[in-house]
MIDO-24132 format. One line per field, with one value per residue (C-alpha): residue number from 1; residue in three letters; x, y, z. Coordinates in Angstrom, 2 decimals, always signed. Layout:
# residues N
num: NUM,...
residu: ALA,...
X: X,...
Y: Y,...
Z: Z,...
***
This chain:
# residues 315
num: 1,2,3,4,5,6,7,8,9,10,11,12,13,14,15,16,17,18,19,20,21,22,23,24,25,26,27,28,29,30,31,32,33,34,35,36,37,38,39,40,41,42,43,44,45,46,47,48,49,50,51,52,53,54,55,56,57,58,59,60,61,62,63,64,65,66,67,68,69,70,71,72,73,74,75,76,77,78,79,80,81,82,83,84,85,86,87,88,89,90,91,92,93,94,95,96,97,98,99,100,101,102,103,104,105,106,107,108,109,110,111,112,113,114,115,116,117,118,119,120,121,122,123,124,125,126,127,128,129,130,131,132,133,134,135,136,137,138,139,140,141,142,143,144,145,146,147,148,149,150,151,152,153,154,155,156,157,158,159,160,161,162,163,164,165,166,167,168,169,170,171,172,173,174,175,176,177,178,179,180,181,182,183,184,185,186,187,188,189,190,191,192,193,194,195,196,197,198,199,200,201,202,203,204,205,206,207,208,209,210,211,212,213,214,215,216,217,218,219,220,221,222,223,224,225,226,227,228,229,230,231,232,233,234,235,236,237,238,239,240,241,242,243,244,245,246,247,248,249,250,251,252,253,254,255,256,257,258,259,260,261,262,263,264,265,266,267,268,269,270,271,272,273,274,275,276,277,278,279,280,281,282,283,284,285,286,287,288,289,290,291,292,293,294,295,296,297,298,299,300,301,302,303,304,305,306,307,308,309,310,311,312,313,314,315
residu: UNK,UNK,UNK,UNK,UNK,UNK,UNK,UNK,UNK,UNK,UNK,UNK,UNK,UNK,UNK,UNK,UNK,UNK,UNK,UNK,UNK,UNK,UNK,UNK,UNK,UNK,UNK,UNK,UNK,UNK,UNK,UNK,UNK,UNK,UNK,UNK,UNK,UNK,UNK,UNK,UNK,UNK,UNK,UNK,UNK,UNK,UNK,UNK,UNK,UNK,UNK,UNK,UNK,UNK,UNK,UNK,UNK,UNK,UNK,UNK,UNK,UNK,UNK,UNK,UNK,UNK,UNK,UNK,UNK,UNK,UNK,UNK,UNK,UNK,UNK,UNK,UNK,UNK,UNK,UNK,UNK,UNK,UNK,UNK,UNK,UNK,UNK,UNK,UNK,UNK,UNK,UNK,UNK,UNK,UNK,UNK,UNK,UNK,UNK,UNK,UNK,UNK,UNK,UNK,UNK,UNK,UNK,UNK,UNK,UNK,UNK,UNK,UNK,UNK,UNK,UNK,UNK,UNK,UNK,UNK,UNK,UNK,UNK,UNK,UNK,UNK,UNK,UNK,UNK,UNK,UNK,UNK,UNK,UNK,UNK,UNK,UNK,UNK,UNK,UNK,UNK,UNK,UNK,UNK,UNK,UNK,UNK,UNK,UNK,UNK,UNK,UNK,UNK,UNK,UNK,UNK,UNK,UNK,UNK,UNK,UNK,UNK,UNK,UNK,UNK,UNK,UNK,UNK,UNK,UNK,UNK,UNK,UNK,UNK,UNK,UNK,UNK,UNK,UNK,UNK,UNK,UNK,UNK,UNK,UNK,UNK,UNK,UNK,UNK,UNK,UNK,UNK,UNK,UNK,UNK,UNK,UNK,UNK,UNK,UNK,UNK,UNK,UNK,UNK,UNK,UNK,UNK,UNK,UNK,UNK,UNK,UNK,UNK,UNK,UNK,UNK,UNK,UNK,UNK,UNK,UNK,UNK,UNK,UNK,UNK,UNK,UNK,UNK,UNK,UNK,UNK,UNK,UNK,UNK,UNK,UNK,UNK,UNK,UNK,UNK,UNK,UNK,UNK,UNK,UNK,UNK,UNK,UNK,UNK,UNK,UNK,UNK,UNK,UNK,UNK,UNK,UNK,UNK,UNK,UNK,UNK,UNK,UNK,UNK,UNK,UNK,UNK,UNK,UNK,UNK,UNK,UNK,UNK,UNK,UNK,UNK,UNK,UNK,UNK,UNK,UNK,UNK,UNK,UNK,UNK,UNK,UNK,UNK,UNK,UNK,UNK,UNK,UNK,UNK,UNK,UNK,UNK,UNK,UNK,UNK,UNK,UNK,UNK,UNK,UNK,UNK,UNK,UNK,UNK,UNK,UNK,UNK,UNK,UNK,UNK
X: +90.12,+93.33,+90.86,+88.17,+91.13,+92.11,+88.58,+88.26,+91.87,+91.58,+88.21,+89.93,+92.13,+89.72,+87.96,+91.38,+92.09,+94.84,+94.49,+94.88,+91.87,+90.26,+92.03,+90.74,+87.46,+87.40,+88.55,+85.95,+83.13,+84.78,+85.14,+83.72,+81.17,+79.14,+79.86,+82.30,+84.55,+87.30,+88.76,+91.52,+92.87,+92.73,+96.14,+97.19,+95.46,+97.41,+100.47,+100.53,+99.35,+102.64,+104.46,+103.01,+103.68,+107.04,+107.69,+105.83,+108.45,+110.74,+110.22,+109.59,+113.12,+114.80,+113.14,+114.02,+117.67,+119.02,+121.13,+118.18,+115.98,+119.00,+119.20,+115.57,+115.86,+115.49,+112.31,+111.26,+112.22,+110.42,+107.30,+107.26,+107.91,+105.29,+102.87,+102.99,+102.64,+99.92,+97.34,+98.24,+97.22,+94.39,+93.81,+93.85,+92.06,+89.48,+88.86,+89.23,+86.26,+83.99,+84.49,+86.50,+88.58,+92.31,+94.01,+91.02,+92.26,+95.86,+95.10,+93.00,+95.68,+98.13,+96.22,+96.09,+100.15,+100.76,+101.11,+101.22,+103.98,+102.73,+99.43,+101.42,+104.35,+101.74,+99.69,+102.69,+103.66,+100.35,+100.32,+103.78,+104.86,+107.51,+110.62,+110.20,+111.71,+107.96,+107.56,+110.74,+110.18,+106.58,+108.09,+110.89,+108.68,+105.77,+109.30,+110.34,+106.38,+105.92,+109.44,+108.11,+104.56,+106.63,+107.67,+104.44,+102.56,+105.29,+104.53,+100.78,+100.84,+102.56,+100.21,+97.29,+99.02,+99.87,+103.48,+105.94,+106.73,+110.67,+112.51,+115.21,+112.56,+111.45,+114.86,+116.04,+112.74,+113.66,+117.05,+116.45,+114.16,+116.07,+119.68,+118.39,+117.61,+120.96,+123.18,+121.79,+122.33,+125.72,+127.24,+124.91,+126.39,+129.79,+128.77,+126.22,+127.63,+130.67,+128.52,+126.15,+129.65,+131.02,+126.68,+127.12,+130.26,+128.77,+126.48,+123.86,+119.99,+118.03,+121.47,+119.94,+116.13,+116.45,+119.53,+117.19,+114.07,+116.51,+118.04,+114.50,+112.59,+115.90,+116.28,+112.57,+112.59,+115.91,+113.94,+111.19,+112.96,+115.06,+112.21,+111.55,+108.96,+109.39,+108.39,+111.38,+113.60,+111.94,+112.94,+116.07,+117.13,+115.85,+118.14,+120.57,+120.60,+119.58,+122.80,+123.72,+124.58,+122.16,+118.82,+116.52,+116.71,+115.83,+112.81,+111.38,+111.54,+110.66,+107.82,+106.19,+105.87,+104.36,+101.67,+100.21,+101.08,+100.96,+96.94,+96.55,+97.63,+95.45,+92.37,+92.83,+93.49,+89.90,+88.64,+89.67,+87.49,+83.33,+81.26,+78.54,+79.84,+79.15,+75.10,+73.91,+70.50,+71.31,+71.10,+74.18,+76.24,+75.72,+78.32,+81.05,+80.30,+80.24,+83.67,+85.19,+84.29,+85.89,+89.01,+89.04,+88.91,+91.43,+93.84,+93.05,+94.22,+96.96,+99.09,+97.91,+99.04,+102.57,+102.96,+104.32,+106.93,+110.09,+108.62,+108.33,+111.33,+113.32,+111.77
Y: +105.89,+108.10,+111.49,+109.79,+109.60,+112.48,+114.02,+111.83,+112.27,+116.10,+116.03,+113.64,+116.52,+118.97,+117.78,+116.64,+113.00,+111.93,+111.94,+107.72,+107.58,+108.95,+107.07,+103.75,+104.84,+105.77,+102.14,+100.74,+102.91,+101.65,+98.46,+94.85,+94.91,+98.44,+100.31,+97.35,+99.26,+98.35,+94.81,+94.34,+90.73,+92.33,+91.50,+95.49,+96.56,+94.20,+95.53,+99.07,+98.59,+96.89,+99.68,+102.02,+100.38,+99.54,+103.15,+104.86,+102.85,+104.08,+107.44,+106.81,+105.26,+108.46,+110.27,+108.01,+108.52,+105.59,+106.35,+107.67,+104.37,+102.02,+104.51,+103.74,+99.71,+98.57,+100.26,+99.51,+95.69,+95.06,+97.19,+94.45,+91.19,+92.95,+93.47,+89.85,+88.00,+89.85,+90.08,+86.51,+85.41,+87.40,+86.29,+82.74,+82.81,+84.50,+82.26,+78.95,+80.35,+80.99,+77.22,+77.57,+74.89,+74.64,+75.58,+78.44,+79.79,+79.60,+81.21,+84.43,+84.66,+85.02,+87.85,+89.87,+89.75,+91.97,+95.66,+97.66,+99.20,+101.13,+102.39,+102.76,+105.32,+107.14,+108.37,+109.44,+111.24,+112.49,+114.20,+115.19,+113.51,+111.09,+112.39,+112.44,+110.05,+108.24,+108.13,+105.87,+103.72,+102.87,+102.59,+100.74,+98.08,+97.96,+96.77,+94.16,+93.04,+92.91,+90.79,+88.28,+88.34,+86.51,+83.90,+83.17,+83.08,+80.28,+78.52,+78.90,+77.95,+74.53,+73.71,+73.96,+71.58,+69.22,+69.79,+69.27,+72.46,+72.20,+75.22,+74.51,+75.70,+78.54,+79.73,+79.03,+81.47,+83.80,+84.00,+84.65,+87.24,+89.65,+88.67,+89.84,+93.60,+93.69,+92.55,+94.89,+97.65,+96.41,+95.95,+99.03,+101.23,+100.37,+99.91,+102.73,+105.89,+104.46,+103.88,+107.16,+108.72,+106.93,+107.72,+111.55,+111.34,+110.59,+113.56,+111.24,+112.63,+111.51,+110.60,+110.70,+109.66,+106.63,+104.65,+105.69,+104.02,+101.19,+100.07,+100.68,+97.88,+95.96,+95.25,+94.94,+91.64,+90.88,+90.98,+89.10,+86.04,+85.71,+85.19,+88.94,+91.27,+93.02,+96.50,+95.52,+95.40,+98.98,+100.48,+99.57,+101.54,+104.50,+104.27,+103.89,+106.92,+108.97,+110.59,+111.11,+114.63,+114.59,+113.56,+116.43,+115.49,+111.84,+112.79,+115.01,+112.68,+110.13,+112.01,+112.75,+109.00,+108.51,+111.22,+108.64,+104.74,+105.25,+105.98,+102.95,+100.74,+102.20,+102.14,+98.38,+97.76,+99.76,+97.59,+94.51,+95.07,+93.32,+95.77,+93.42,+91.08,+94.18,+94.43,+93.45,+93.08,+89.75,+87.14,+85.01,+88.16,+87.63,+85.52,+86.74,+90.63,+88.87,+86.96,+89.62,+92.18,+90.34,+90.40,+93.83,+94.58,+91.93,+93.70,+96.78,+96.28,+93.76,+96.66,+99.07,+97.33,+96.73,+99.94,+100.19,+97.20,+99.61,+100.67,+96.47,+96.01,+99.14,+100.01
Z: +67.91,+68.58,+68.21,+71.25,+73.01,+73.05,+73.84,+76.80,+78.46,+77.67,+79.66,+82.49,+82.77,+83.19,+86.22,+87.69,+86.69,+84.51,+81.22,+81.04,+82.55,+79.71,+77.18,+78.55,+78.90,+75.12,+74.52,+76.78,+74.94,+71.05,+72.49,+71.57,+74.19,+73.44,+70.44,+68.88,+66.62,+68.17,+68.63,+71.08,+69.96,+66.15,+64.82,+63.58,+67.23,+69.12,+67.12,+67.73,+71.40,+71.91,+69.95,+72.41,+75.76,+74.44,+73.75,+76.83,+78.90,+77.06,+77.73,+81.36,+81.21,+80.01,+82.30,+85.12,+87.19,+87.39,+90.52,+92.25,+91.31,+92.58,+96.02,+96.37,+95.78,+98.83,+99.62,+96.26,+96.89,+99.98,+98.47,+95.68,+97.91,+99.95,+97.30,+95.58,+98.91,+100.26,+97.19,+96.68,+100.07,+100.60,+97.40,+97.68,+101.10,+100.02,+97.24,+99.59,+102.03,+98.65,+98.05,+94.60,+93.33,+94.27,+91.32,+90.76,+93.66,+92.59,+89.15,+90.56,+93.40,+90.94,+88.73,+91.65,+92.06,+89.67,+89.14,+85.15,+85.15,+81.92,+84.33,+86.89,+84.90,+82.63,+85.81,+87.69,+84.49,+84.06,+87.20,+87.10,+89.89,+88.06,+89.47,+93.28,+95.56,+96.54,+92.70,+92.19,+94.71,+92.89,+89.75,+90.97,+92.91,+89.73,+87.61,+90.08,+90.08,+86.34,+86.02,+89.45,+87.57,+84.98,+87.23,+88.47,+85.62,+84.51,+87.45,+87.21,+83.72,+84.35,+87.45,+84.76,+82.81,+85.26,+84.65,+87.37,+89.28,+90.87,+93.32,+90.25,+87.64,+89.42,+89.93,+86.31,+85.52,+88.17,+87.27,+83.37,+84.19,+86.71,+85.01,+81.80,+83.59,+85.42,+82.71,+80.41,+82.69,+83.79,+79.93,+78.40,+80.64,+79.21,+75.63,+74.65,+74.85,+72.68,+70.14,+71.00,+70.52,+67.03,+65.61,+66.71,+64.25,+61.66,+61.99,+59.86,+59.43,+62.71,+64.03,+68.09,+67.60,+64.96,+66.71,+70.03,+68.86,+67.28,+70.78,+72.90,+70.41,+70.15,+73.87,+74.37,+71.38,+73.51,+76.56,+75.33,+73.66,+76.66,+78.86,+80.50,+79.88,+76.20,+78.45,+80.67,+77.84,+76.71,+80.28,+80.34,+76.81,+78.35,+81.70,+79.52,+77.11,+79.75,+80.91,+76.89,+76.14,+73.06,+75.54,+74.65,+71.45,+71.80,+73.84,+71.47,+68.78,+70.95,+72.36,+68.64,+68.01,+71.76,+71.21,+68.14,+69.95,+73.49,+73.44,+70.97,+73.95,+76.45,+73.92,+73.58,+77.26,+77.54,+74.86,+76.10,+79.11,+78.42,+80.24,+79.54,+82.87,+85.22,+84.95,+88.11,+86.49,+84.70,+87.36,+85.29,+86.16,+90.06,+91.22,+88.76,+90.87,+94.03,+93.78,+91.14,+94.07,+97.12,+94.68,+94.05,+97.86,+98.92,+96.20,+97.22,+100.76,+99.45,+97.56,+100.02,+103.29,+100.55,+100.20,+104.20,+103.80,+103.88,+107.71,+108.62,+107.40,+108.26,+111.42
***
């Protein structure tokens, strides 16, 4: 698995895509639906793909400035209010004029909100283009989508029950989700490099990458029990070691475990993906291309059309 990845993002690279392309393409080819050696919803898969999101933001995180990213939040606000609305409108009107179902409509709407924030950071990395301003205001908006992705899906998920859906509820969800980000910021700021500073005395073996790796899948469990997204939780340990004195260090060591995890999630993503669907010879497959086509086109334009929300708003 890890060495067809690493064929098919070398060869990405070659002809001038980044290298993630070829990572999921080696996880659509091992996948279920052609060769079938690998099995994303496999417990041990489904493990170490989390590992290796979990991590990859991570390293994003210590490469990101957080000053920069908050002088950017604006833009990178009204780029992701911008890009949930629209792909959910266009969405759902799209899906009304085909004749689907109500809550259909609601539920593909929805899917289309959302942006990976692990895609989105590994091809920006990939290309080297992680640092500049236009960078951090994608990365910046793909975090506020993933965390209002959360939200939604919470919402979506109790319309399909038949649960009531209150302004109160959404809030309480909305709340959890962006409080847990900005609290951890706000009180990791004040309490990590104390205790950067009390490890570093100790002058213990692995003393910066072990305590690193510790707080990055600490706050991501945080993040996930307290209703965020685990990758959110990831992020944040990075912004926060990233002005330590000691940061080379942590990336190398950090950087050693990415090379193994980080293609294991992209393999699976790849894998997840039935290939089968997409032959337009089987007449069963027509309608699924026709509708899962529009989509792709109305999302298209959605994030694109997004991306010019700081001009609307700014003038």
């Amino acid at each position: 698995m890890l060495g067809t990845a690493r064929v098919l993002g070398i060869l990405a690279q070659r002809i001038g895509q980044p290298a993630v392309l070829g990572e999921l393409l080696a996880g659509v080819l091992l996948g279920t639906s052609v060769i079938g050696l690998v099995d994303s919803h496999v417990t041990v898969v489904h493990l170490l793909s989390e590992v290796g999101v979990a991590i990859l933001l991570f390293e994003i995180g210590l490469e990101t400035d957080l000053r920069q990213l908050l002088k950017v939040g604006g833009a990178a606000t009204a780029v992701a209010v911008a890009g949930v609305v629209l792909p959910f409108g266009l969405g759902y009107g799209t899906c009304r004029l085909l004749g689907l179902d109500n809550l259909v409509c609601i539920v593909a709407a929805a899917s289309l909100t959302a942006t990976s924030v692990g895609i989105t950071a590994r091809v920006l990395s990939d290309l080297g283009r992680l640092r500049e301003p236009e960078s951090q205001i994608i990365l910046g908006a793909a975090v506020i989508d993933d965390v209002v992705g959360l939200v939604i899906l919470a919402v979506v998920a109790g319309l399909a029950e038949g649960r009531d859906v209150t302004i109160l509820g959404i809030a309480r969800e909305t709340g959890l989700a962006f409080g847990f980000l900005v609290g951890t910021i706000v009180v990791g700021r004040w309490v990590v490099p104390r205790v950067a500073q009390f490890i570093r005395w100790l002058e213990l073996p692995g003393s910066s990458t072990i305590p690193a790796i510790t707080l990055a899948f600490g706050l991501a469990w945080l993040a996930a029990v307290s209703g965020s997204a685990m990758i959110i939780g990831a992020f944040a340990a990075g912004l926060l070691l990233r002005d330590l004195p000691n940061l080379h260090d942590i990336e190398r060591g950090v950087a050693h475990l990415g090379h193994f995890f980080v293609p294991v999630f992209f393999v699976a993503v790849g894998a997840a993906v039935d290939v089968r669907v997409l032959n337009p010879f089987d007449p069963d497959n027509h309608q699924t291309l026709m509708i899962g086509g529009l989509l792709i086109i109305v999302a298209v334009v959605g994030k694109f059309l997004a991306g010019y929300a700081p001009v609307w708003f700014t003038g």
